[in-house]
N, CA, C and O of each residue as an XYZ file, in Angstrom:
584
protein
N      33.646    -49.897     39.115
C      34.794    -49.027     38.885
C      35.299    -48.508     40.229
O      34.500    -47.892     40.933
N      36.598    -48.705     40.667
C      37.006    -48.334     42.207
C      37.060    -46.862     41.639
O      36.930    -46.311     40.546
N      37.341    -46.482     43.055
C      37.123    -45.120     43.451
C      38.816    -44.641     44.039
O      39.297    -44.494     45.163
N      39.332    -44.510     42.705
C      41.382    -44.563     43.048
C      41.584    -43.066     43.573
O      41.447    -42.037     42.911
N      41.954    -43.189     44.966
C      42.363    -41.754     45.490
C      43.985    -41.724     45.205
O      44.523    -42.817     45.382
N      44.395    -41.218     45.011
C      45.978    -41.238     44.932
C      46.440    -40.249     46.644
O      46.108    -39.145     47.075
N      47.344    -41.381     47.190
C      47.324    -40.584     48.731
C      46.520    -41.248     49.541
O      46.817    -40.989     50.707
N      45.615    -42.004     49.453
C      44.619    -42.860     50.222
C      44.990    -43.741     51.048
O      44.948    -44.766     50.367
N      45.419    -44.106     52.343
C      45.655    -45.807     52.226
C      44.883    -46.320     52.925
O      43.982    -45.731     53.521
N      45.218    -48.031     52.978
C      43.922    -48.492     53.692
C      43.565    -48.465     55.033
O      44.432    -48.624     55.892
N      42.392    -48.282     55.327
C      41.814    -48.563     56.641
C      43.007    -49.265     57.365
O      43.773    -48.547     58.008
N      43.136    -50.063     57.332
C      43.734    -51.138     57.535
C      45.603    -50.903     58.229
O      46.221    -51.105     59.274
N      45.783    -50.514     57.223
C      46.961    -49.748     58.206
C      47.340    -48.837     59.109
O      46.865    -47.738     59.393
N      48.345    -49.491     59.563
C      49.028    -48.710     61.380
C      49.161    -47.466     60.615
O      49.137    -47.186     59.416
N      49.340    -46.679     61.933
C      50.100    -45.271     62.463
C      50.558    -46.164     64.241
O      49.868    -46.688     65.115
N      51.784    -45.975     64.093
C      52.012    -46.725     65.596
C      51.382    -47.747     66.103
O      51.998    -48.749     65.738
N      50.578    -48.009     66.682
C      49.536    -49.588     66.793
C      48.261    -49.261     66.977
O      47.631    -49.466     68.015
N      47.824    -48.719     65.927
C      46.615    -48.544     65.789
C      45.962    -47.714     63.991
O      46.258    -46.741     63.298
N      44.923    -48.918     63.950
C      44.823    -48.700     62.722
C      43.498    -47.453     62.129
O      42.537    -47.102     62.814
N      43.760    -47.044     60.930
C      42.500    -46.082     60.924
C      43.046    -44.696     60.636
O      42.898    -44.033     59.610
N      43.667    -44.410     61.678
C      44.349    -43.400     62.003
C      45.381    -42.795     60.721
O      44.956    -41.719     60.302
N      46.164    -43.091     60.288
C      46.897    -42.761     58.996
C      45.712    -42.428     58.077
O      45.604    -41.251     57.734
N      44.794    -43.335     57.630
C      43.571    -42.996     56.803
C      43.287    -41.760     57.299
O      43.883    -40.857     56.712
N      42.550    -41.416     58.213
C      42.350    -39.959     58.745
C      42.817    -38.952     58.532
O      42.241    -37.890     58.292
N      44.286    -39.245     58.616
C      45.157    -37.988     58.447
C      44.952    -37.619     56.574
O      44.674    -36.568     55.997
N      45.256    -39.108     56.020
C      45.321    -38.770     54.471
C      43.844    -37.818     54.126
O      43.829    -36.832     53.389
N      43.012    -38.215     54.631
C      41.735    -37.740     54.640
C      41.576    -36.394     54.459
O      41.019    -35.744     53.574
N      42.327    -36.008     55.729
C      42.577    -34.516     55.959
C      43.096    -33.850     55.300
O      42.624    -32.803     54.859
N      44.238    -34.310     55.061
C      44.953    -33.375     53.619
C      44.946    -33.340     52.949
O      45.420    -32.335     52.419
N      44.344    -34.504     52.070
C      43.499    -34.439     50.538
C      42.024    -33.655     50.767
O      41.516    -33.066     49.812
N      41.473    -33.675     51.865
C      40.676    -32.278     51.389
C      40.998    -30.815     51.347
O      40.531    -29.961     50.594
N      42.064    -30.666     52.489
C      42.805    -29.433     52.456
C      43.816    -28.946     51.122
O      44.331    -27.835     50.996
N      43.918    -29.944     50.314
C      44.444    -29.955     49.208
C      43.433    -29.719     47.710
O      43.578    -29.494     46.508
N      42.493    -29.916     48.596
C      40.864    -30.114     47.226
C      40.358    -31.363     46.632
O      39.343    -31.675     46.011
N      41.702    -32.130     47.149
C      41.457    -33.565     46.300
C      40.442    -34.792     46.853
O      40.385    -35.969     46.495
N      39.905    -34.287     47.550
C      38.733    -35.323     48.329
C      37.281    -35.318     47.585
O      36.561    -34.327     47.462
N      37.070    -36.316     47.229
C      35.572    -36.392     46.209
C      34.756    -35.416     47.003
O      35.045    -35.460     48.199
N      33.648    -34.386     46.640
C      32.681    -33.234     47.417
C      31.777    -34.698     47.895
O      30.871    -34.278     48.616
N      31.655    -36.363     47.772
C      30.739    -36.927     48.254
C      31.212    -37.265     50.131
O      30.567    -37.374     51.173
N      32.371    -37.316     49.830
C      33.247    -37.714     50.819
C      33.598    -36.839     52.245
O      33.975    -37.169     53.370
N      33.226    -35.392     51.503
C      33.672    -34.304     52.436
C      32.335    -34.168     53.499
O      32.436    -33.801     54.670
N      31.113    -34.535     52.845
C      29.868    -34.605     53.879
C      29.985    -35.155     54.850
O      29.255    -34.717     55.739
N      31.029    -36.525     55.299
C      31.138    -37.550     56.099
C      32.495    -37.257     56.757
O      32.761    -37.945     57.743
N      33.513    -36.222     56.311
C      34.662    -36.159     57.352
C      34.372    -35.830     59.102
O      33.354    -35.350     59.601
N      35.031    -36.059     59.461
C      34.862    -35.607     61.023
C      33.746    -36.129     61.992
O      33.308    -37.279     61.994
N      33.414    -35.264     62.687
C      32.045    -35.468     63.568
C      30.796    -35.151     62.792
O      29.747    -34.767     63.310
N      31.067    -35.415     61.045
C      29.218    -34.976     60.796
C      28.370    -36.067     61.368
O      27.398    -35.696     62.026
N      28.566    -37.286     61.234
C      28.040    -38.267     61.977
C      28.450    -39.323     62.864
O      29.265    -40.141     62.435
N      27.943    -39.444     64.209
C      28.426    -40.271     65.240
C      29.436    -41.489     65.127
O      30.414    -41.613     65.865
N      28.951    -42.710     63.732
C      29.276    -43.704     63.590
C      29.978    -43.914     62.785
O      30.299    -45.042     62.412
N      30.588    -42.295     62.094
C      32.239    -42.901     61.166
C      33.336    -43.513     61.600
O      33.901    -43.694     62.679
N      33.466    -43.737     60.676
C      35.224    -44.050     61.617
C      36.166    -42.566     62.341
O      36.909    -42.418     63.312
N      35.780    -41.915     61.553
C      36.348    -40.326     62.028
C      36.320    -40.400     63.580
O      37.056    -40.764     64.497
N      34.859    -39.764     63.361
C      33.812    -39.787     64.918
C      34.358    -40.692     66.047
O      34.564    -40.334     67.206
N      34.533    -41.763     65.591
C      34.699    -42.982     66.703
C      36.246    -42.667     66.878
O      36.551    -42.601     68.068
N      37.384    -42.440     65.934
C      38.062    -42.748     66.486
C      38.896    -41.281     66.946
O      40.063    -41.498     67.270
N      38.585    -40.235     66.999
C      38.359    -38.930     67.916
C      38.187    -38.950     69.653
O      38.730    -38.613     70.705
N      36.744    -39.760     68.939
C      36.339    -39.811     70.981
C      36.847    -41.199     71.336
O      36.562    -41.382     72.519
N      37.324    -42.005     70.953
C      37.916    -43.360     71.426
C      39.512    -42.458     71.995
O      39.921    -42.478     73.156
N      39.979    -41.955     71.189
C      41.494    -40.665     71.482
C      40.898    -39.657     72.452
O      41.592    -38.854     73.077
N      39.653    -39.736     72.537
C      39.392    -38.366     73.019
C      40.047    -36.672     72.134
O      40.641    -35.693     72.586
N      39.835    -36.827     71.538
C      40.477    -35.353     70.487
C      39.130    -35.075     70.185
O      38.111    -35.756     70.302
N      39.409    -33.530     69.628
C      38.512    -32.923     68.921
C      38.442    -33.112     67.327
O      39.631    -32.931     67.066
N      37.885    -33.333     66.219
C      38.393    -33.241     64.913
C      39.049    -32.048     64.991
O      40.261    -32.146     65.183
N      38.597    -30.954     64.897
C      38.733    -29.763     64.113
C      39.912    -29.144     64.711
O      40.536    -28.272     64.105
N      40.280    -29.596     65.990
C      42.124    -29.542     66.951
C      43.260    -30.571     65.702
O      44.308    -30.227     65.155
N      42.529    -31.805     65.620
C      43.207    -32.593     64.986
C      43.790    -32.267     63.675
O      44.962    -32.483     63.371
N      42.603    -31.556     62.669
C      42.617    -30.719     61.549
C      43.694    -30.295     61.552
O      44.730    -30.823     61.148
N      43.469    -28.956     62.175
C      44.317    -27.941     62.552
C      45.847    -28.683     62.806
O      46.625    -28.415     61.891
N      46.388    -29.508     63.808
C      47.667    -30.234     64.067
C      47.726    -30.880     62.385
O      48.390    -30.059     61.752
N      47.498    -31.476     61.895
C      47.750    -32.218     60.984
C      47.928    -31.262     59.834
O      48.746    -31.778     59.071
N      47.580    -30.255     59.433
C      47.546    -29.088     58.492
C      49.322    -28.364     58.983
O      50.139    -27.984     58.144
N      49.533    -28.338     60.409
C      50.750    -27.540     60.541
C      52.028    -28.372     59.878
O      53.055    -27.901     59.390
N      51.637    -29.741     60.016
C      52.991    -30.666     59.080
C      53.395    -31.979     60.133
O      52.660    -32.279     61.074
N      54.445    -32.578     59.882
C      54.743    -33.358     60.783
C      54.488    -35.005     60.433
O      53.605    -35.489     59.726
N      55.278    -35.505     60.975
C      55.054    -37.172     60.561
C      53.838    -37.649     61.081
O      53.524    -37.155     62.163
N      52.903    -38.661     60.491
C      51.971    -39.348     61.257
C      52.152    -39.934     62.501
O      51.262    -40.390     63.219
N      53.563    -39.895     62.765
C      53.688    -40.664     64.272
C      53.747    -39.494     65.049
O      53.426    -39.711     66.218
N      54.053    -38.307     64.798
C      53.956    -37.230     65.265
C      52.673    -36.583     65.727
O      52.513    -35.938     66.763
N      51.608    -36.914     64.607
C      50.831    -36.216     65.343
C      49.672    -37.230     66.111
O      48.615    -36.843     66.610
N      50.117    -38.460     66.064
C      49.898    -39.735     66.967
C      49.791    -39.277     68.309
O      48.855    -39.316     69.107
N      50.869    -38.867     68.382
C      52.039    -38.479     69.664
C      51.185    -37.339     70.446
O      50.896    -37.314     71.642
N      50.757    -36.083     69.080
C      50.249    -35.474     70.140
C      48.428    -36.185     70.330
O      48.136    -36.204     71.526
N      47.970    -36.398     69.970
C      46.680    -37.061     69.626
C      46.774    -37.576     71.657
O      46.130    -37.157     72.618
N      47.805    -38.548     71.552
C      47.922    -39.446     73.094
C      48.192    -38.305     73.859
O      47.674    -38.575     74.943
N      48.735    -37.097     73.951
C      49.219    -36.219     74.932
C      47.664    -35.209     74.916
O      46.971    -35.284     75.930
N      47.216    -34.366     73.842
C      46.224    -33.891     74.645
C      45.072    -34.176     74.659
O      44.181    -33.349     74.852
N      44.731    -36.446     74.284
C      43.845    -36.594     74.284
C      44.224    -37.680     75.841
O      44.612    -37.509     76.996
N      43.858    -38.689     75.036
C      44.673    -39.900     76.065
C      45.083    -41.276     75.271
O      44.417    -41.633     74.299
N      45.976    -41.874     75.635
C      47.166    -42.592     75.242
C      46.614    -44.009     75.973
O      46.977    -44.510     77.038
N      45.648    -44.447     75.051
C      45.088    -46.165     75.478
C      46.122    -47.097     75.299
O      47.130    -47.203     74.600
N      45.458    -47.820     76.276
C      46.571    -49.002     76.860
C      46.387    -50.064     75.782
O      45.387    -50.239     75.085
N      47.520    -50.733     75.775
C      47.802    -52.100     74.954
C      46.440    -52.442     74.585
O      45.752    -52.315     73.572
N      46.266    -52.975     75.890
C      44.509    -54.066     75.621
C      43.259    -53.228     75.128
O      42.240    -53.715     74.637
N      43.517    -51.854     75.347
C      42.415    -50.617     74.763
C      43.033    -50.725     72.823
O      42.572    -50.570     71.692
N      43.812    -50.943     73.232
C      44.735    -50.578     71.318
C      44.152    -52.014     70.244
O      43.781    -52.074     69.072
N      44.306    -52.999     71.304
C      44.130    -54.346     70.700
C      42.631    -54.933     70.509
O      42.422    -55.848     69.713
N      41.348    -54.210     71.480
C      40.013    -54.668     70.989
C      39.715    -53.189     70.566
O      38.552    -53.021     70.934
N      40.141    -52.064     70.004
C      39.638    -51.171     68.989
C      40.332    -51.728     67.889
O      39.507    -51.830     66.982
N      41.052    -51.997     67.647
C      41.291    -52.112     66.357
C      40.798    -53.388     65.767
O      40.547    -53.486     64.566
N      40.630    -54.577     66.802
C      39.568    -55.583     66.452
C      38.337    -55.158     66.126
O      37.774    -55.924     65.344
N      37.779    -54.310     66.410
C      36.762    -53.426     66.411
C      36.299    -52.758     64.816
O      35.295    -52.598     64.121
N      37.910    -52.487     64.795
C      37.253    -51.682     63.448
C      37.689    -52.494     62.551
O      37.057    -52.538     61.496
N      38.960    -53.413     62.731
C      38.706    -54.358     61.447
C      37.564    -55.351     61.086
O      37.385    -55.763     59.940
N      36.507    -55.837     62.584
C      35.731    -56.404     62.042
C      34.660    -55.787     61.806
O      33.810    -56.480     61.248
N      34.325    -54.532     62.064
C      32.923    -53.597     61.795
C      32.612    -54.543     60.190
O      33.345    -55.003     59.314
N      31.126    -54.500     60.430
C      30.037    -55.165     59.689
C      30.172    -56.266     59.384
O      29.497    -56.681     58.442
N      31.013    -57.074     60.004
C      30.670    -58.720     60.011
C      30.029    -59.129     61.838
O      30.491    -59.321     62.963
N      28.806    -59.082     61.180
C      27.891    -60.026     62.595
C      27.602    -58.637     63.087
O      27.797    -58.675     64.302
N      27.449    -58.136     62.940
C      27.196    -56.555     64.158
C      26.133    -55.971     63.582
O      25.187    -56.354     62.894
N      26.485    -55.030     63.992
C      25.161    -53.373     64.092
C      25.304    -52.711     62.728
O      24.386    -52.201     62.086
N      26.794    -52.805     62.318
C      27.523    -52.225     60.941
C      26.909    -53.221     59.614
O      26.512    -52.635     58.607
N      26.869    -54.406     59.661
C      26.068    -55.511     59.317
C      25.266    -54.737     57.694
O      25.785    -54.654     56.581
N      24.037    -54.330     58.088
C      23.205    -53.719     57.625
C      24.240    -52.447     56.373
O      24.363    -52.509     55.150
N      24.611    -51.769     57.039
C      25.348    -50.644     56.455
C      26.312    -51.110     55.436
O      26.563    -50.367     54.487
N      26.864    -52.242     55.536
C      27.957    -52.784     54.793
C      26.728    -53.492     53.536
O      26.748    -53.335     52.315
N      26.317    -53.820     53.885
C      24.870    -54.453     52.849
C      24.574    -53.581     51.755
O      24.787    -53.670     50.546
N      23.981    -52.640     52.538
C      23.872    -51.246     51.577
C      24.926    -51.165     50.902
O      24.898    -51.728     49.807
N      25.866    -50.636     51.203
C      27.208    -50.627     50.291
C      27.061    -51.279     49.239
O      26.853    -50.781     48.132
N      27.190    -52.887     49.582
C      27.287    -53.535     48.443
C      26.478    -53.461     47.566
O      26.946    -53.445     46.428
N      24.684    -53.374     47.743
C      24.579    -53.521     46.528
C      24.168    -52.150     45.718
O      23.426    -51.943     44.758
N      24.999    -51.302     46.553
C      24.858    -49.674     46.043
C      26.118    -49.865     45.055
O      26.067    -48.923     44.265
N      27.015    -50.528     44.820
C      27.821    -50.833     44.243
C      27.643    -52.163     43.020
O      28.406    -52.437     42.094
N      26.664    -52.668     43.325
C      25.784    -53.882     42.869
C      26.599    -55.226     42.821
O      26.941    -55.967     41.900
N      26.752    -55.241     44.040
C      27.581    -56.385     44.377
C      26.614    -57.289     45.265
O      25.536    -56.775     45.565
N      26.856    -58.470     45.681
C      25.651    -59.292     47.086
C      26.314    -59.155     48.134
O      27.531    -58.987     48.203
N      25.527    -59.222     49.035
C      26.178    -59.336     50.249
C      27.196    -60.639     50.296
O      27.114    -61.641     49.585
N      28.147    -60.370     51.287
C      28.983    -61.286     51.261
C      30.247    -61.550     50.312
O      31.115    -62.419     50.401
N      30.061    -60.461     49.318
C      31.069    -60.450     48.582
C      32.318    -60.136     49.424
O      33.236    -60.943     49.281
N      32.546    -59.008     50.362
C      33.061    -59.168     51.416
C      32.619    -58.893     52.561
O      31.480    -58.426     52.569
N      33.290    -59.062     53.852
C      32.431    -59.438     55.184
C      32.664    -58.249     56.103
O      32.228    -58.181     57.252
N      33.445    -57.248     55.447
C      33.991    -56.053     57.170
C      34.095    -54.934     56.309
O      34.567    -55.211     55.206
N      33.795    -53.769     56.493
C      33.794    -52.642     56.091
C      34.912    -52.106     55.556
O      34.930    -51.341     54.591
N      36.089    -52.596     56.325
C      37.431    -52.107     55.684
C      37.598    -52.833     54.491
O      38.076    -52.291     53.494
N      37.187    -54.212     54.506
C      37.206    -55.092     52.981
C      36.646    -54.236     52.345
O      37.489    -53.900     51.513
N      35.555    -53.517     52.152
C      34.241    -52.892     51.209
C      35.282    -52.086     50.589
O      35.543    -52.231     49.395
N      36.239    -50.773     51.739
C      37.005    -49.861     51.300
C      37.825    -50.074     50.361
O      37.870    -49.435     49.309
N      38.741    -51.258     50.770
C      39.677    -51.907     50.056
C      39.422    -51.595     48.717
O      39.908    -50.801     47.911
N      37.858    -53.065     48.677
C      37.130    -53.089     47.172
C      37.121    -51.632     46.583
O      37.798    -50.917     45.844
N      36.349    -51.609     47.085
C      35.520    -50.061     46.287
C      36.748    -49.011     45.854
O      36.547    -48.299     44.870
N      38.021    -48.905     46.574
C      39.108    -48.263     46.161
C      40.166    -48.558     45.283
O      40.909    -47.750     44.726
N      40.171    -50.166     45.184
C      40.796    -51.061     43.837
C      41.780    -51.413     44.561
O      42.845    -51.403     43.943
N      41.864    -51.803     45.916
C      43.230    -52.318     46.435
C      43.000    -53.739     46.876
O      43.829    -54.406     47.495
N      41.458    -54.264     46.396
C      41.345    -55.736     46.887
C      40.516    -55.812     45.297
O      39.976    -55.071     44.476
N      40.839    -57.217     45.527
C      40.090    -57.637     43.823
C      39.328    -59.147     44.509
O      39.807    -59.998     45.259
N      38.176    -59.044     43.982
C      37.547    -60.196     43.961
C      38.108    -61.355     43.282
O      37.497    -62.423     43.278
């Protein structure tokens, strides 16, 4: 049974050229709104090193809880992109183009590998049903169908 957030979108899509980032924001304001599963809210931000949150904070260099805060005052996602690059830092093309390779392929062949495993058959699926973490999201949210 996916897990349908209304407001969610995928991993997978831009905010300006870089992906992840829009997810984040939705993130943010569906909990500031209440609407974020209480399983989900354990894992926002910097609770642990290897979210996508986490990583892609200190990859921007931002703080979450600055970011919070900007994203709570309003404003378009390219907006607060914008400030994200101004009082974090504003990676170059080739920085834009192997992070986001990065996170679209997390857990195929890597370190993530393992973690994506779990997933699946916490979901009781086999491995390999799909191969990258953002696929898992997809699945597990009902926006990819086997």
């Amino acid at each position: 049974m996916p897990t349908t957030i209304p407001g969610l979108r995928s991993p997978s899509e831009t905010v300006g050229e870089l992906v992840y980032f829009g997810r984040m924001l939705d993130k943010i304001r569906l909990h500031a709104a209440g609407q974020l599963p209480p399983d989900w809210v354990v894992a926002l931000g910097n609770a642990y090193p290897t979210t996508f949150d986490s990583r892609t904070c200190r990859f921007l260099g931002i703080d979450y809880d600055a970011l919070t805060a900007q994203t709570l005052k309003g404003g378009t996602d390219e907006d607060i992109l914008a400030w994200a690059f101004e009082v974090g830092r504003r990676p170059s093309n080739e920085e834009l183009e192997m992070w986001n390779a990065f996170l679209l392929k997390r857990g195929w062949r890597d370190s993530g590998t393992p973690t994506l495993h779990q997933r699946l058959a916490d979901a009781g699926l086999p491995p390999g049903t799909v191969e990258t973490m953002f696929e898992f999201l997809d699945l597990d949210e009902g926006r990819l169908e086997l």
